[in-house]
N, CA, C and O of each residue as an XYZ file, in Angstrom:
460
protein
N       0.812     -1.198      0.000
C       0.000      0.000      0.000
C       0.857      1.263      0.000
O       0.543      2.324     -0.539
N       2.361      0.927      0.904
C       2.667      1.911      0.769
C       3.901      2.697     -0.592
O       4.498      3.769     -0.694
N       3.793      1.504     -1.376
C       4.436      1.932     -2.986
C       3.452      2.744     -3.439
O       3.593      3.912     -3.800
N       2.281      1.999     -3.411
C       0.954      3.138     -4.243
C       0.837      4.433     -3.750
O       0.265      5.339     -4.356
N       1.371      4.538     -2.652
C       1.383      5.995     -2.542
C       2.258      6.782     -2.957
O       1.924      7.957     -3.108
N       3.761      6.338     -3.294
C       4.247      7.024     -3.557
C       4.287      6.991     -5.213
O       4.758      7.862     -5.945
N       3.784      5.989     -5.523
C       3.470      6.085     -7.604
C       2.276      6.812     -7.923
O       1.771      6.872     -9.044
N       1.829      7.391     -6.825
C       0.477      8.193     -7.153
C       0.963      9.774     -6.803
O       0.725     10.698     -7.581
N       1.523      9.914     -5.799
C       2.477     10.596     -5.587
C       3.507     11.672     -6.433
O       3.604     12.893     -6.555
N       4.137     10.590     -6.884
C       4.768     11.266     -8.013
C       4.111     11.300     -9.909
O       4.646     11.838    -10.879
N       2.679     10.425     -9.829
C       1.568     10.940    -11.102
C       1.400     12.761    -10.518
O       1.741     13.606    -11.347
N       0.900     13.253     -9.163
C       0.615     14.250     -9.081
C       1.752     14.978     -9.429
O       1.369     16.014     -9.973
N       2.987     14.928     -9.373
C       4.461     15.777     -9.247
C       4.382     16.093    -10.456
O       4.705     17.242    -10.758
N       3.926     15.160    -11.503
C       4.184     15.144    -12.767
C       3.039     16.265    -13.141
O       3.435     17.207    -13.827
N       1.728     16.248    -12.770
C       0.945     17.605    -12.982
C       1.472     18.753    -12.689
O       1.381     19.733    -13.428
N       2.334     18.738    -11.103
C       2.449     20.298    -10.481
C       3.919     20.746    -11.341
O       4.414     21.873    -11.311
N       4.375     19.751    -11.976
C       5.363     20.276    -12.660
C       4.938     20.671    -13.984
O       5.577     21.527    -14.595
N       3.639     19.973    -14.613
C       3.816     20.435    -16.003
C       2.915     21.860    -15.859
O       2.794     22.673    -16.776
N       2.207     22.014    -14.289
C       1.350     22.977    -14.045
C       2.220     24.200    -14.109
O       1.933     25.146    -14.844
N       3.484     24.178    -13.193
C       4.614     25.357    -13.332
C       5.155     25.621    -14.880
O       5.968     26.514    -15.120
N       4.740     24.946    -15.668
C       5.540     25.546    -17.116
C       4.348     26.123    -17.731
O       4.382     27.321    -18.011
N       2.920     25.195    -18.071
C       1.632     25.567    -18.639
C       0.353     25.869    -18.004
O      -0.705     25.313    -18.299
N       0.499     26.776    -17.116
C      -0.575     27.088    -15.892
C      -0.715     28.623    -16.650
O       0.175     29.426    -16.929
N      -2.187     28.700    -16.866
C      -2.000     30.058    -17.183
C      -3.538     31.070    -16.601
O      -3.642     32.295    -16.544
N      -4.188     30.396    -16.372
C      -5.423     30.840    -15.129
C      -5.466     30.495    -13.745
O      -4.877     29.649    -13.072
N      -6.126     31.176    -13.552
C      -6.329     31.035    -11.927
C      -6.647     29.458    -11.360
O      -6.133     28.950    -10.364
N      -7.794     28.732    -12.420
C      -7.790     27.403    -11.848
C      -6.834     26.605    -12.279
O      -6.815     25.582    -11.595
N      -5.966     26.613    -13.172
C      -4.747     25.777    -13.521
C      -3.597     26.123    -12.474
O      -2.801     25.263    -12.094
N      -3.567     27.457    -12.032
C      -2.832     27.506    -11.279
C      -2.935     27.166     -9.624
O      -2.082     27.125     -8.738
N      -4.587     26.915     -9.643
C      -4.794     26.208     -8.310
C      -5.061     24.842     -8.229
O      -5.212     24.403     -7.090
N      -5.176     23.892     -9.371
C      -4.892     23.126     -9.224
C      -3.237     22.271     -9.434
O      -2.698     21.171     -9.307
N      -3.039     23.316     -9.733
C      -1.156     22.793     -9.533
C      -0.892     22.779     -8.269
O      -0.386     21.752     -7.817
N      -1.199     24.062     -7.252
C      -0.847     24.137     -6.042
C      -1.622     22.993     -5.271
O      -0.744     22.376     -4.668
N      -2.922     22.384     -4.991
C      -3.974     20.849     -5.220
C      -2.406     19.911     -5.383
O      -1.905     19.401     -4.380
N      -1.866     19.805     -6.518
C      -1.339     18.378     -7.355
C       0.292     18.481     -6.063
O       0.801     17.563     -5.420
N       0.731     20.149     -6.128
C       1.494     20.061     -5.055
C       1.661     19.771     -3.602
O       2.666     19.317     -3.055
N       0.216     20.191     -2.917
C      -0.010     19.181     -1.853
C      -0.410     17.924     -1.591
O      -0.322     17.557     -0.419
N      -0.989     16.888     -2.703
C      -1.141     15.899     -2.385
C       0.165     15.532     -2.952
O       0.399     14.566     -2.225
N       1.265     15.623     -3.798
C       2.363     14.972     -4.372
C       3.407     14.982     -2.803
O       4.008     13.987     -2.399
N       3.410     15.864     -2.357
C       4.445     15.983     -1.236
C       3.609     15.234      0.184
O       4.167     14.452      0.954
N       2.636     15.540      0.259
C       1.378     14.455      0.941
C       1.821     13.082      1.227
O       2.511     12.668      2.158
N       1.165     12.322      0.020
C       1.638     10.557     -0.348
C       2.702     10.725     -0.378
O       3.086      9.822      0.366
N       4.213     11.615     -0.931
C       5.388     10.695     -0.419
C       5.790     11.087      1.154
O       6.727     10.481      1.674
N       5.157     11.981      1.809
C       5.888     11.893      3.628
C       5.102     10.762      3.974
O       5.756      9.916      4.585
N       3.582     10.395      3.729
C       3.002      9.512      4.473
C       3.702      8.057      3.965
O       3.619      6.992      4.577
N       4.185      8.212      3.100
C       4.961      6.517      2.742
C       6.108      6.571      3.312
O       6.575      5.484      3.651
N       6.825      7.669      3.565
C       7.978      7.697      4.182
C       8.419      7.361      5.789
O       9.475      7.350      6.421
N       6.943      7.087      6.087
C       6.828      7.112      7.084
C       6.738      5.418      7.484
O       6.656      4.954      8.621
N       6.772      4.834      6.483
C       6.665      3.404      6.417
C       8.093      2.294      5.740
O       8.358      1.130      6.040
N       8.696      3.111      4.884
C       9.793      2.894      4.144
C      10.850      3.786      4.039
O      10.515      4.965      4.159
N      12.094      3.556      3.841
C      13.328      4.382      4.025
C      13.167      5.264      3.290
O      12.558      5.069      2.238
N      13.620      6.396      3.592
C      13.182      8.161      3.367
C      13.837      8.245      2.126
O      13.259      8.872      1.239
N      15.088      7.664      1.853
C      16.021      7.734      0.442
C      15.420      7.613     -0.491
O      15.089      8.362     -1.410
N      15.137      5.766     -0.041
C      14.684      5.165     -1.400
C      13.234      5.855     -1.750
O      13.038      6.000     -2.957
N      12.285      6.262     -0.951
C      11.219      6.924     -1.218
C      11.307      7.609     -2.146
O      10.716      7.455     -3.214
N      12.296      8.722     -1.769
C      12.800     10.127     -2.127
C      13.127      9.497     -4.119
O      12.511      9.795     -5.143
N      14.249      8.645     -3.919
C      14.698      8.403     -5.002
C      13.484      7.900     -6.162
O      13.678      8.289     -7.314
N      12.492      7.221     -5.951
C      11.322      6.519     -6.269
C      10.314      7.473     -6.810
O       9.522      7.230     -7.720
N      10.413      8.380     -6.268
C       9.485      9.828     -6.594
C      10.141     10.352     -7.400
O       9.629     10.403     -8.519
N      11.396     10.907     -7.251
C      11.847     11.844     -8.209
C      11.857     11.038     -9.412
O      11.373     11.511    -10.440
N      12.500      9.532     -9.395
C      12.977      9.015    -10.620
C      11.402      8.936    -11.407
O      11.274      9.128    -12.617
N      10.302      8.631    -10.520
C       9.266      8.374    -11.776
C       8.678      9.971    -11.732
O       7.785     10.068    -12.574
N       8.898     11.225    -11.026
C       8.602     11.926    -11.628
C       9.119     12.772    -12.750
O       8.563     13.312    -13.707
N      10.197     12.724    -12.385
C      11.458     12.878    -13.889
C      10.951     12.114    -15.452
O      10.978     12.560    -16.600
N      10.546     10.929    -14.959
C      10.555     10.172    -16.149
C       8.809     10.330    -16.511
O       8.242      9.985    -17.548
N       8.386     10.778    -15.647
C       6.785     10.945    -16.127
C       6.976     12.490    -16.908
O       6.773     12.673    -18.108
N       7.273     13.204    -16.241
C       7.717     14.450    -16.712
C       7.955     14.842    -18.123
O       7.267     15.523    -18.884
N       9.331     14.124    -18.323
C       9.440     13.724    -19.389
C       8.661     13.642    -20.943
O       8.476     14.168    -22.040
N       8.369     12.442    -19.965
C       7.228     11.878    -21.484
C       6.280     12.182    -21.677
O       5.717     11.708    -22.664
N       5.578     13.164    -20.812
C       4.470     13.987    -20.418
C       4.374     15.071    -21.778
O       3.450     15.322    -22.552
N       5.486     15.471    -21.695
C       6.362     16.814    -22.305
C       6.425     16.311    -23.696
O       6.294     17.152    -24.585
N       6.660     14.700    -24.124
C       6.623     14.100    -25.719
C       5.419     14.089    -25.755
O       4.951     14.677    -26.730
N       4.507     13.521    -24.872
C       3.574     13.225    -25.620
C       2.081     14.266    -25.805
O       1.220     14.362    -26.680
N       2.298     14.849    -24.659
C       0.928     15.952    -24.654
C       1.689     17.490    -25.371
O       0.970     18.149    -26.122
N       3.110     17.978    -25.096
C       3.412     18.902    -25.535
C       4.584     19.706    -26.520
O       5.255     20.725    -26.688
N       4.088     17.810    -27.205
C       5.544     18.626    -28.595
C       6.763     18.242    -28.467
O       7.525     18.504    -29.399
N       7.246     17.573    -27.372
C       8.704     17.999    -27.118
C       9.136     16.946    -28.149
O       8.511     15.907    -28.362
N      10.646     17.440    -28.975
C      11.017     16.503    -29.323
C      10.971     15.072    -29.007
O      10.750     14.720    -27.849
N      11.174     14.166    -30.003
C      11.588     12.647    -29.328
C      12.381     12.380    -29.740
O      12.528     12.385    -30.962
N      13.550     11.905    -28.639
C      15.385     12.111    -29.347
C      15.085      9.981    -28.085
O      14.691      9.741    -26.943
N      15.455      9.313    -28.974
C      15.896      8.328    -28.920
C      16.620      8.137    -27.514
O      16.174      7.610    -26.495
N      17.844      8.705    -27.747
C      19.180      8.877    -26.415
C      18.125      9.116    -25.167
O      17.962      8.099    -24.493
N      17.429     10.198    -24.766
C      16.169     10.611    -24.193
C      15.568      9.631    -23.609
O      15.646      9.367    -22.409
N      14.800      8.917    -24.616
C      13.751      7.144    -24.385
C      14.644      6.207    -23.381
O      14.326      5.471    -22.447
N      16.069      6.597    -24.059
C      16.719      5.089    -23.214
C      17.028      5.520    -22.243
O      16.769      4.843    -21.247
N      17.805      6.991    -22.038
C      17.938      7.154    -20.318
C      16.612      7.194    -19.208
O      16.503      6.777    -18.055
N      15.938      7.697    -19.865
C      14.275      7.493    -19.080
C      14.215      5.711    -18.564
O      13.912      5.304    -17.442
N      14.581      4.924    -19.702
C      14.634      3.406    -19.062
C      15.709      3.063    -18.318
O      15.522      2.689    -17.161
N      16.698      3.114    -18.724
C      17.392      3.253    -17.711
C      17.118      3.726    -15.929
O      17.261      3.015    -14.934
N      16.775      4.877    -16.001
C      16.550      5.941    -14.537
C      15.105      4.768    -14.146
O      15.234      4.320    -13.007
N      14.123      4.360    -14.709
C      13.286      2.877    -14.398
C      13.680      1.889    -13.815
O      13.389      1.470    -12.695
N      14.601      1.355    -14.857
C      15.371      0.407    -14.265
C      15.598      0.423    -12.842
O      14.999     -0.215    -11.977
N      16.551      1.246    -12.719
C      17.084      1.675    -11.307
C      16.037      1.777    -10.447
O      16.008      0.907     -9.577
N      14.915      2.827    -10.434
C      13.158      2.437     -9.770
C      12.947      1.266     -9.575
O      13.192      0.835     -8.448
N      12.646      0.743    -10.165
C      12.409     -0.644    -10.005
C      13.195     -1.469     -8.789
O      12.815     -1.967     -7.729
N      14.502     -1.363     -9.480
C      15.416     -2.256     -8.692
C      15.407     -1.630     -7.127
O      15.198     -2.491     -6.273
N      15.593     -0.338     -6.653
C      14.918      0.129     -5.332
C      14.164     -0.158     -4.723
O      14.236     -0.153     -3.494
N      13.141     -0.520     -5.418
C      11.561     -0.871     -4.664
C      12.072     -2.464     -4.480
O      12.384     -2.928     -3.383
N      12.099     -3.113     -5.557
C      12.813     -4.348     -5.148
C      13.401     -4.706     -3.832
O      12.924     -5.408     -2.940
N      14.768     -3.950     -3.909
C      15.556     -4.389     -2.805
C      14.513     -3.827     -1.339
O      14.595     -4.437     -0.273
N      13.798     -2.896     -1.469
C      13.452     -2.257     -0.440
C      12.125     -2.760      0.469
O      11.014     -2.773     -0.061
N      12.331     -3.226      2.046
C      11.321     -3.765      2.688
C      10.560     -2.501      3.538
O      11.137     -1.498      3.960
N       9.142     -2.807      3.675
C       8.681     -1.920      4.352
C       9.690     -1.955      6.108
O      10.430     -2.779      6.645
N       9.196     -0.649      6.456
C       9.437     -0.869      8.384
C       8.241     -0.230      9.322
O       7.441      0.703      9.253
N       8.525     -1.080     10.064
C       7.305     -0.803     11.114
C       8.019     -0.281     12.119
O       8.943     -0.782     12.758
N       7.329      1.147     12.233
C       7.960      1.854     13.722
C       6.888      2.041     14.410
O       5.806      2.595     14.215
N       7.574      1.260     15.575
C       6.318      1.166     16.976
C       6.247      2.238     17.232
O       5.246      2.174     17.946
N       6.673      3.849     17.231
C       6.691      5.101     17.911
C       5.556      5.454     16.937
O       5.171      6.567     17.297
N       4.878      5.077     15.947
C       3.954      5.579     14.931
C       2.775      4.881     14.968
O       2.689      3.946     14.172
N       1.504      5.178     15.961
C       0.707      4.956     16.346
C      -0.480      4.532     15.266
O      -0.978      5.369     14.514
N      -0.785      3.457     15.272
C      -1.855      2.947     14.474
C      -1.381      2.856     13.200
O      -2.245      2.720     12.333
N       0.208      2.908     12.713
C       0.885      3.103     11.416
C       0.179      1.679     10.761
O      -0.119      0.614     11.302
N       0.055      2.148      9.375
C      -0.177      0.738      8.463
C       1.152      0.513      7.576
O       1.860      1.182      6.823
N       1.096     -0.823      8.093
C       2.616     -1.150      7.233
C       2.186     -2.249      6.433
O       2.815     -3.307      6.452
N       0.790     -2.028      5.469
C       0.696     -2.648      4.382
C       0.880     -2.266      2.869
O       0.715     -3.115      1.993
């Protein structure tokens, strides 16, 4: 449960970021600031269950790479090949994080769910 928060997490990062480049009214620009509190939201509350790094690293890498392709596919951006593969690559590595990585249960965190 607590991966899904942070892959939902960083889907929102990927709005409040494409919100900071193409926000150009008042409600685009409030729902960026929306996409920015729940994105920073789901990853403290997962962090709170799993190591703060790999969290950290897990977010940025899929929001980088959502970002990204966000940017090919809704807004034009070139598509340069070299681009595609480091995006899989920086996955790769995601992946393999979550992999190696076990939840933890801290008894000081009252009623915590460590599912």
């Amino acid at each position: 449960m607590n991966w899904i928060k942070v892959f939902v997490a960083a889907l929102f990062e990927v709005v409040w970021v494409m919100g900071l480049k193409h926000a150009d009214s008042f409600g685009e620009w409030a729902a960026t600031f929306i996409a920015i509190a729940v994105s920073f939201y789901g990853m403290i509350m997962a962090g709170r269950h799993l190591p703060v790094g790999t969290v950290y690293a897990v977010f940025v890498g899929l929001g980088t790479a959502g970002t990204v392709l966000a940017e090919i596919i809704f807004f034009g951006e070139a598509f340069k090949p070299a681009k595609v593969a480091l995006i899989c690559v920086l996955l790769v590595g995601v992946i393999g994080l979550k992999m190696v990585t076990k939840e933890q249960h801290d008894p000081k965190l009252k009623g915590a769910d460590v599912s």
